[in-house]
N, C-alpha and C positions, 0 to 999 in steps of 0.2 A: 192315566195317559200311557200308551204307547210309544217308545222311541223306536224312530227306526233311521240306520245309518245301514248307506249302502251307495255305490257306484252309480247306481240307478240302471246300469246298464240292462237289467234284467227285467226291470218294472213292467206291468202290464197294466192297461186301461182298467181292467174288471179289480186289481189291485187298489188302485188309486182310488178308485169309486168307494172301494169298501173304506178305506183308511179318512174318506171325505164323509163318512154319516155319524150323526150327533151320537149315536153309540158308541163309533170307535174314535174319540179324541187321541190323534197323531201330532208327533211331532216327526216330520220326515228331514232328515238329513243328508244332502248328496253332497259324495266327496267330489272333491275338480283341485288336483293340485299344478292348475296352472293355466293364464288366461289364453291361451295357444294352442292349438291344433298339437304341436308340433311339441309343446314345452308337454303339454296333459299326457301323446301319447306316449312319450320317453318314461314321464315318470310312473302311469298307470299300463306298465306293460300289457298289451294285447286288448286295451282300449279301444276304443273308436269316438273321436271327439262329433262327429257327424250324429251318430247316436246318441250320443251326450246329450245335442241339444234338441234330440227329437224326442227323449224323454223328458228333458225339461217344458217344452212346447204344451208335449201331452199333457202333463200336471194343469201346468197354466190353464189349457183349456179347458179341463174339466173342471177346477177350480170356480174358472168366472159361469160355467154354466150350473154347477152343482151350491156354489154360492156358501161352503160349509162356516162359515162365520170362523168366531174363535178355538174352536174344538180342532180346526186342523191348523198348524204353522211349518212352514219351511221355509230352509236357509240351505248354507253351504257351508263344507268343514273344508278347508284347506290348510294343509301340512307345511309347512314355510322350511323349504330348503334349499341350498345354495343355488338350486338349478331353476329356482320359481319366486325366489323373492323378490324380484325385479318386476314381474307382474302384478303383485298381487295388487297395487294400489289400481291398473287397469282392471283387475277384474270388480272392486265396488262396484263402480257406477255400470259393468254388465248385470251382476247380481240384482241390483237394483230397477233395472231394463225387467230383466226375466222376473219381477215381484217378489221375489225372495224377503225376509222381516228380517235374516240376520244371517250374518258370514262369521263362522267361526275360527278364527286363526290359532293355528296347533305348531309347536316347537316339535321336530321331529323327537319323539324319546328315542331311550338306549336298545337300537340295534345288538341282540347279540347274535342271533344267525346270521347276518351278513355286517362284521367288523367292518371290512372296506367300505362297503357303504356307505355306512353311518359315518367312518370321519371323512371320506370324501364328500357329503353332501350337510350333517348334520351342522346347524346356524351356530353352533357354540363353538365351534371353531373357525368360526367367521363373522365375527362379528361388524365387522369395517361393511360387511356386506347386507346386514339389516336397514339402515337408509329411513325410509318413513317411518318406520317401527324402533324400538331401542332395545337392545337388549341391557338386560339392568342385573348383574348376581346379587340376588337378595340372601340376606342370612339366614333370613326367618323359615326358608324354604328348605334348609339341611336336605342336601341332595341331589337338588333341583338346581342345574347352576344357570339358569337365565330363566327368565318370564318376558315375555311380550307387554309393550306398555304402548297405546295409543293417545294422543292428548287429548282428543273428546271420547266419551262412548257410543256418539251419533255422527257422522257423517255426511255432510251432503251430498248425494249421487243421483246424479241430473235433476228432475224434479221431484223426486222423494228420498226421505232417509232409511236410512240401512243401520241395522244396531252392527256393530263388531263387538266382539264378544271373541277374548283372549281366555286362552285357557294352558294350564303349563302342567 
């Protein structure tokens, strides 16, 4: 298998096409840290959320015409920080719109090229501000001071499910 994590911003049609034949089994992953125009292009400096969805559109439709079965899966990775946690529970049931199989939710890690950053936005110093998610300090984790915990691992979003899939 192939993974592949990217912006998507870059994607091209003859891409897609290759990443969808039973030769190359993908797993494609687009980052979107944030279910808004406005919140995506603050956090993905030099963004364009317009684009965003006209890659995502592309996918989809070559998806349903190319038909690639189980050898291609896509989802979405979003970074959960102060500036975007507040959406994330609006962007499932998008995810689930756009066919997506699974949304990956990510604790921002340790920033060391931009210290401010990281404690101005990083969830582990806000925890009051996780909400549908919990942040939990597990011991077991030595190092890792919070994990993401969701109560089911299936979601209803609109009329199909969506895995979330936590990762720390």
């Amino acid at each position: 298998w192939m993974d592949i994590v990217t912006n998507g911003l870059l994607l091209r049609e003859d891409d897609v096409r290759e990443m969808m034949k039973p030769e190359n089994p993908t797993i494609l992953l687009i980052s979107i840290d944030g279910a808004r125009k406005e919140t995506f292009e603050y956090i993905r400096d030099r963004a364009k959320w317009e684009r965003l969805l006209e890659v995502i559109a592309m996918v989809r439709r070559i998806r349903e015409e190319m038909k690639p079965g189980p050898h291609f899966v896509w989802g979405l990775d979003f970074v959960a920080v102060r500036d975007n946690i507040a959406e994330l529970l609006e962007l499932i049931p998008m995810a689930a719109e756009w066919g997506m199989e699974f949304l990956i939710v990510i604790e921002m890690g340790d920033w060391v090229q931009n210290r401010d950053f990281f404690h101005e936005q990083a969830l582990r110093f806000y925890p009051e501000l996780v909400g549908a998610t919990t942040a939990i300090p597990p011991a077991e984790l030595q190092g890792d001071p919070f994990v993401f915990a969701v109560a089911c691992g299936l979601l209803k979003a609109t009329d199909r499910s969506i895995s979330i899939i936590i990762r720390y």
